[in-house]
C-alpha atoms as one frame of an Amber mdcrd trajectory, in Angstrom:
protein
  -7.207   1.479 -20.556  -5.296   4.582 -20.709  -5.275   6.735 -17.423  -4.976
  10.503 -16.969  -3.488  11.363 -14.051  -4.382  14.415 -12.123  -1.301  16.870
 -11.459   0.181  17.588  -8.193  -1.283  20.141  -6.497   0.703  22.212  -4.044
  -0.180  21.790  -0.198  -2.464  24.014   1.696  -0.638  26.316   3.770  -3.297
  26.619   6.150  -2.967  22.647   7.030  -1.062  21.403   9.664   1.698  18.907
   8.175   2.336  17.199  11.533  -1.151  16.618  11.919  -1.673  15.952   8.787
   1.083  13.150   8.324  -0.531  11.571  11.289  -4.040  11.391   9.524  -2.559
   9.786   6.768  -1.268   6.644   8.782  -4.240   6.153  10.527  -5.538   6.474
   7.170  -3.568   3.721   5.782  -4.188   1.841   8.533  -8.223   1.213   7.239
  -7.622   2.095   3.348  -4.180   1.828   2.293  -2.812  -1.138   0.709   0.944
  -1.760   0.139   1.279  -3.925  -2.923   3.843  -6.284  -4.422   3.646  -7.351
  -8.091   5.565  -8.955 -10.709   4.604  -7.320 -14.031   3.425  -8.924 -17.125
   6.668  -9.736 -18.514   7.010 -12.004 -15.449  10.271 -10.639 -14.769   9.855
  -7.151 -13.312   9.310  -6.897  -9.780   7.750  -4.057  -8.658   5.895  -2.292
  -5.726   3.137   0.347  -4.830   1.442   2.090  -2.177  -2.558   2.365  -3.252
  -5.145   4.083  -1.905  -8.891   3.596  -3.499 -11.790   5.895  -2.194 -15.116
   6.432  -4.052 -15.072   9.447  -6.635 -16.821  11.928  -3.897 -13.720  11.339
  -1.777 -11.354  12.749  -4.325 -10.105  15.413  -2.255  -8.850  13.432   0.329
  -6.760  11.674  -2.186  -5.309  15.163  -4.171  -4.745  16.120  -0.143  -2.244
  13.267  -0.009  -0.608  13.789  -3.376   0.151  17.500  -2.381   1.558  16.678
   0.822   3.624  14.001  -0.379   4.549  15.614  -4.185   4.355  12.667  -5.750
   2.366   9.772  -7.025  -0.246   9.827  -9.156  -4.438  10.078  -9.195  -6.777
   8.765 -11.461 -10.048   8.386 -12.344 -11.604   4.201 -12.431 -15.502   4.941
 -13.873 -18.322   2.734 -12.349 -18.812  -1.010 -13.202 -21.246  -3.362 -12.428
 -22.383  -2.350  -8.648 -19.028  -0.731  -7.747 -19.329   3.287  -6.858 -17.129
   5.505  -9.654 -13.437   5.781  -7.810 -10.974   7.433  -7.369  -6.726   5.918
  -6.932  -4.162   7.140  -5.557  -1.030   5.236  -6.736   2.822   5.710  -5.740
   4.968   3.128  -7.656   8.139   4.814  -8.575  10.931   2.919  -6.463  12.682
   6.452  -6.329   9.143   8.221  -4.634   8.475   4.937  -2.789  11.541   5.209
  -0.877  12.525   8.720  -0.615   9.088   9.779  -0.092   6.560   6.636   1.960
   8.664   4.919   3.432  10.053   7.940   5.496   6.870   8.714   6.416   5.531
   5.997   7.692   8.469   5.644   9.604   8.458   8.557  10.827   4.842   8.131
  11.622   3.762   4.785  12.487   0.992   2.799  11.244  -0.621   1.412  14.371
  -3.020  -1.592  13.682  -2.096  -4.587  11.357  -0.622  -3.205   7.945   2.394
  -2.336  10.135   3.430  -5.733   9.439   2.295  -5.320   5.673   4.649  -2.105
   5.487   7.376  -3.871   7.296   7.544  -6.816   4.745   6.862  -4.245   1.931
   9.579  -2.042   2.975  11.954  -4.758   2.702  10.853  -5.453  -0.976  11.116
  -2.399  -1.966  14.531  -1.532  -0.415  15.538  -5.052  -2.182  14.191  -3.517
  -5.759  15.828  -0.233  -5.400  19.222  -1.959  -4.450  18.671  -4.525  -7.899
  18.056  -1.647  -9.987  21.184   0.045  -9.055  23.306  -3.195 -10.159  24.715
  -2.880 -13.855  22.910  -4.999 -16.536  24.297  -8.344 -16.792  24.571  -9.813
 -20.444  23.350 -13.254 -20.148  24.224 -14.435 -23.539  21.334 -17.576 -25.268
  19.689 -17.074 -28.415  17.846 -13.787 -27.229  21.194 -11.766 -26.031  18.864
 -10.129 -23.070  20.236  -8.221 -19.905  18.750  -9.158 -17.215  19.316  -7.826
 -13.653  16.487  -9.934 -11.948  18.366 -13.379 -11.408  16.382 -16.741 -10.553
  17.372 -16.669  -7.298  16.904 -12.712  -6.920  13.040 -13.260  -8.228  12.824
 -16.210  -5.718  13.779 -13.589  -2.689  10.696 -11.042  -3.873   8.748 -13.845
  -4.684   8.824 -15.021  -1.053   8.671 -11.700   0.070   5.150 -11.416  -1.983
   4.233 -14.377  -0.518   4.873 -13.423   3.042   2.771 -10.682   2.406   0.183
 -12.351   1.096   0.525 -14.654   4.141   0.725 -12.128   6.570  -2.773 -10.837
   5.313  -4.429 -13.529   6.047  -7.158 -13.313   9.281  -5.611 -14.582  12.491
  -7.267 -15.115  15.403  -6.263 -13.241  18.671  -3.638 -15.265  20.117  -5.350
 -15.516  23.254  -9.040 -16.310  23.698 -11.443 -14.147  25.300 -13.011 -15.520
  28.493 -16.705 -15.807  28.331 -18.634 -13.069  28.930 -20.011 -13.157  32.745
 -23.922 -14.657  32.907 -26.078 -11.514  32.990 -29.244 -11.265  35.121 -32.952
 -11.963  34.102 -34.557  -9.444  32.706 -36.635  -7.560  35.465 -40.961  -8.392
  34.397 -42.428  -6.442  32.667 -39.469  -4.552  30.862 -39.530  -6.340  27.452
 -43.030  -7.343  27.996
């Protein structure tokens, strides 16, 4: 399926960008989703920040393109009993770490995908730093050039799965005490 991809849109002066980059985390923190692939080819690592909100949200989403300046929106039409939707997609390693990971260091996320963007931030540091190594020639019957190694793929592959891992619901680590007994109801109340 071929995607058109809304432009960037400059920011609204009249928004606060302080404020503004705070949203956004707290944002992230219910709808974001930091994602680690490996592409069809099975050899390409790669990463993305996503956010998905249904198509009467769309502003929100062209909000955090603008403020940002990159990444991309697009348009996913209605299927079976899923509301139209909207995406907002950053996957360029060059955006991802010039441009998200700044800000979310910059501002924190503060609930659980913390750890998500902690484990993601590493991956996609590691990817930036492979794609800056010269092509090795790896010779066999197909000549290819290959900068993603065995034991480089095994590194994101773990990192994917710590991820994945790290997802996963986890109890609180300590258990609530029971609630204290409540009194009877007083007659006639719930009569």
């Amino acid at each position: 399926m071929a995607r058109t991809s809304l432009p960037v849109l400059p920011f609204p002066a009249n928004i606060d960008r302080q404020r503004f980059g705070h949203w956004i985390s707290g944002f992230t923190d219910g709808e974001g989703h930091f994602a680690l692939i490996v592409a069809n080819d099975k050899r390409t690592p790669a990463a993305r920040f996503v956010i998905g909100l249904r198509a009467d949200d769309l502003p929100a989403l062209r909000l955090i393109q603008s403020y940002w300046g990159c990444g991309t929106v697009f348009y996913k039409p209605k299927t079976g009993n899923t509301h139209e939707q909207y995406f907002y997609h950053a996957v360029r390693i060059a955006d991802l770490v010039s441009v998200v990971i700044p800000h979310f260091q910059t501002f924190p996320l503060r609930a659980k995908k913390r750890n998500d963007f902690l484990i993601w931030k590493e991956a996609v540091s590691f990817v930036d730093q492979v794609i800056r190594i010269p092509l090795v020639h790896l010779g066999g019957k197909d000549g290819s050039l290959r900068r993603w190694t065995p034991e480089r793929m095994d590194y994101f592959r773990a990192l994917m799965n710590a991820l994945k891992v790290g997802r996963e619901y986890q109890a609180p680590p300590v258990p609530l005490p029971p609630p204290p007994p409540l009194p009877p109801p007083e007659p006639g109340l719930f009569d």
